[in-house]
C-alpha positions as CSV (number, residue, x, y, z in Angstrom):
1,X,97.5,65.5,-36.7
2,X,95.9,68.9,-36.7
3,X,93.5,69.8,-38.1
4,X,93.0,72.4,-40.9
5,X,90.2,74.8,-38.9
6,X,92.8,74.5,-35.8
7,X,95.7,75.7,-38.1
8,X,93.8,78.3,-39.2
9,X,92.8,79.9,-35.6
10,X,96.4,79.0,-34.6
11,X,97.8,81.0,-37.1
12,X,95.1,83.7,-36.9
13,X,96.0,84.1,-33.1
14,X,99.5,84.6,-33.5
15,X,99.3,87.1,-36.4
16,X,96.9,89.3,-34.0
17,X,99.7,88.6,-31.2
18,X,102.5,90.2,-33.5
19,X,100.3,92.6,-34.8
20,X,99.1,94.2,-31.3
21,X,102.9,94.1,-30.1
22,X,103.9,95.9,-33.2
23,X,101.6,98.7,-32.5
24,X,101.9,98.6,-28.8
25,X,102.9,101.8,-27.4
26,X,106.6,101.7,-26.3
27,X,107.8,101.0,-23.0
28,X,109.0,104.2,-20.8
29,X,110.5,103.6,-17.0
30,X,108.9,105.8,-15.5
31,X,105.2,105.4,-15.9
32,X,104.9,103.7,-12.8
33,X,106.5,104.5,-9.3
34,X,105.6,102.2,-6.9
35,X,103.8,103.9,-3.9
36,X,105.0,104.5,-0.3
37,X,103.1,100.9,0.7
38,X,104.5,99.1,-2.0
39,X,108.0,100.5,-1.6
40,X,107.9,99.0,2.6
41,X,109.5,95.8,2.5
42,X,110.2,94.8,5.6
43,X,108.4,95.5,9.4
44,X,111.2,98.0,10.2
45,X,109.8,100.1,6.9
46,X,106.4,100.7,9.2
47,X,105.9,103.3,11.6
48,X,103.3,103.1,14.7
49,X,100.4,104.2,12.3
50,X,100.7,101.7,10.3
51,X,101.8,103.5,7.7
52,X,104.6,103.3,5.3
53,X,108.0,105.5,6.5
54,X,109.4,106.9,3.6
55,X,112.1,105.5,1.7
56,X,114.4,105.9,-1.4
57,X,112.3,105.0,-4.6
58,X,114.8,103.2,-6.7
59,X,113.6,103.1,-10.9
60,X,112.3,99.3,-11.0
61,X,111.7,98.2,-7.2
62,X,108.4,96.5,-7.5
63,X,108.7,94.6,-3.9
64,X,105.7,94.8,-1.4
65,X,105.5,93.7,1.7
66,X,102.1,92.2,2.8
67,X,100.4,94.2,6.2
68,X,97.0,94.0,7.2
69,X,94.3,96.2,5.9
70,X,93.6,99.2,8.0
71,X,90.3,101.3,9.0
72,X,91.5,103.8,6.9
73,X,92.5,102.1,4.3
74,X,88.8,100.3,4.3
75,X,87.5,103.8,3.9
76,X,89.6,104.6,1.1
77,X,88.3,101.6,-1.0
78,X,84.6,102.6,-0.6
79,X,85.0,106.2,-1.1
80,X,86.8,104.7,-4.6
81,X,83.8,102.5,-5.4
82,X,81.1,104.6,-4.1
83,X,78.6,106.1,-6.2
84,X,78.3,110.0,-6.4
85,X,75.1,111.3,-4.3
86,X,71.9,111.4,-5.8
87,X,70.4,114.6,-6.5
88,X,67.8,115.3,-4.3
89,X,64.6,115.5,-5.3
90,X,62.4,118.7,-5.1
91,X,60.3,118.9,-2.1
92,X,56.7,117.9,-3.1
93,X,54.1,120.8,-3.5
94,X,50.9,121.1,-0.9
95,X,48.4,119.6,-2.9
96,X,44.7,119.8,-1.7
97,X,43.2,116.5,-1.5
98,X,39.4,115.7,-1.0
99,X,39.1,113.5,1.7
100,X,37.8,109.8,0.9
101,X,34.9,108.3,3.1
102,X,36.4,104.8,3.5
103,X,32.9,101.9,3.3
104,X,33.5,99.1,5.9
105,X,34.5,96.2,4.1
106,X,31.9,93.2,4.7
107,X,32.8,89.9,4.5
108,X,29.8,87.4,4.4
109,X,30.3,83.9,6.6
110,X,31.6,80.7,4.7
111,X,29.0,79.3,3.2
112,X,28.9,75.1,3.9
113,X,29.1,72.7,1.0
114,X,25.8,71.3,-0.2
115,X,24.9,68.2,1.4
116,X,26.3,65.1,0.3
117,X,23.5,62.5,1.2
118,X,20.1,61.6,0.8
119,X,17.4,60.4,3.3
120,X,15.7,57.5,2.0
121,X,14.2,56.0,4.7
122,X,13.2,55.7,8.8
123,X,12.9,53.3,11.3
124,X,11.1,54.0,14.4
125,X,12.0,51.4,17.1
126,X,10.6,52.4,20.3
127,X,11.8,55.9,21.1
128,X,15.1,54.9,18.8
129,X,15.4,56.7,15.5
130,X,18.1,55.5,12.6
131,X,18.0,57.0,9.5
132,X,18.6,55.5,6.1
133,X,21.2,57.3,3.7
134,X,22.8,57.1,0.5
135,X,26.3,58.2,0.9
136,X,28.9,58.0,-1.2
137,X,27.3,55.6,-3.1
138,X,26.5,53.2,0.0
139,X,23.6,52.8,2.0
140,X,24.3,52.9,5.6
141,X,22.3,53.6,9.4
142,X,22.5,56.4,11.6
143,X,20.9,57.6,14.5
144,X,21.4,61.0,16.7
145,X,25.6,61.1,17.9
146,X,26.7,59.1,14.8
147,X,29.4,60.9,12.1
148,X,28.6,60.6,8.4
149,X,31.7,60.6,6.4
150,X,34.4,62.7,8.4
151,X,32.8,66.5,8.9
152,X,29.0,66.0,9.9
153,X,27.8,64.5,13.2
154,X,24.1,63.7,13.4
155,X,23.4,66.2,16.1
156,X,19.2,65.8,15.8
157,X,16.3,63.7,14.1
158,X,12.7,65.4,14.2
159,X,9.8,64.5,12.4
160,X,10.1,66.5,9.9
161,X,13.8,67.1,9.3
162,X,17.4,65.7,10.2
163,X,19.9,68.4,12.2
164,X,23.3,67.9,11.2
165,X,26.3,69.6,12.5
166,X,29.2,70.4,10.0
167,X,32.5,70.4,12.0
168,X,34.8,72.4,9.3
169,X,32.9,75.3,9.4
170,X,31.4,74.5,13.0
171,X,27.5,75.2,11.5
172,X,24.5,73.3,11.9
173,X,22.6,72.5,8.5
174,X,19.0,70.9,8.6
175,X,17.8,68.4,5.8
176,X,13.9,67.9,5.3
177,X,12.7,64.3,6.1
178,X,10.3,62.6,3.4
179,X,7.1,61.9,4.9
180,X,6.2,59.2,7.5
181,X,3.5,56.8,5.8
C-alpha cells in the first residue's frame, strides 16, 4: 500500500517530467557532429601521430574508438581547466626605513623546584654522617652518595648545611642544617 505523502511526490515528479519535456527545446540533427577522434573506429582510422585520419562524417555516427591519451592531448585538458594569469602586481615603491637596533634576547637559567624535604635531625657516628628527613611524608636516613626520591643525590653534609645535587637540571642546591645541640 502506498502511502498518501508517496503518492503525492509520485505524482508531483511526473507532472515536472511532462512539463520540462513539453517545453524542452526541440530536437535538430545537427547540433552535434562528432569530432575527428570520435568519428576513428578502428586502428586503421589512426595515422603515425596518433591522430585521427579524416573520414566521412555520416549525420548520427556516435561510434569512438578508445586510444590512449597523448602528451598533447594532456596539454589540451589543462590549458581547458587552467585559470587565466593573475595580474601582476605593481612593483613596490623604495620606501626609506629606519633601521631597528635588535636587543639580545636573554634567557635566564631554569630555575630548580623548591626543595621537597626537611632536615629534622643528625647522627654523628664516628666520622659517618646520616641525615634525618621527612619526605614524602616518611621519615627516612641518608648519608653523602645516597638519592632522595629520583632527582637529588646527597652530594655533601657540612656542619652547617646539606649539598644536594639536582640531576634534572644538573645544579647543586644547599639546604641549611638546624643546629647541633
Amino acid at each position: 500500500m502506498i502511502y498518501p505523502k508517496r503518492r503525492f511526490f509520485i505524482a508531483a515528479a511526473l507532472v515536472t517530467t511532462l512539463v520540462a519535456a513539453y517545453f524542452a527545446p526541440a530536437r535538430t540533427d545537427d547540433a552535434v557532429q562528432p569530432t575527428a577522434h570520435a568519428r576513428a573506429t578502428s586502428p586503421t582510422d589512426w595515422n603515425r601521430d596518433g591522430e585521427a585520419a579524416p573520414t566521412e562524417v555520416q549525420r548520427g555516427d556516435t561510434a569512438a574508438a578508445l586510444r590512449p591519451r597523448t602528451d598533447d592531448d594532456n596539454q589540451g585538458l589543462l590549458a581547458a581547466f587552467a585559470s587565466p594569469a593573475a595580474p601582476s602586481a605593481p612593483a613596490p615603491s623604495p620606501l626609506s626605513v629606519a633601521p631597528v637596533a635588535v636587543q639580545p634576547m636573554v634567557v635566564s637559567p631554569p630555575v630548580p623546584p623548591p626543595i621537597p624535604f626537611e632536615v629534622v635531625g643528625r647522627m654523628v657516628d664516628g666520622g659517618d654522617q646520616r641525615l634525618f628527613l621527612v619526605f614524602n611524608g616518611k621519615n627516612i636516613v641518608v648519608h653523602t652518595g645516597d638519592t632522595i626520591g629520583t632527582d637529588y643525590t646527597v652530594s655533601e653534609i657540612r656542619a652547617d648545611q646539606l649539598v644536594v645535587h639536582y640531576a634534572p637540571l644538573d645544579v647543586s642546591q644547599t639546604v641549611a642544617l638546624p643546629a647541633s645541640h
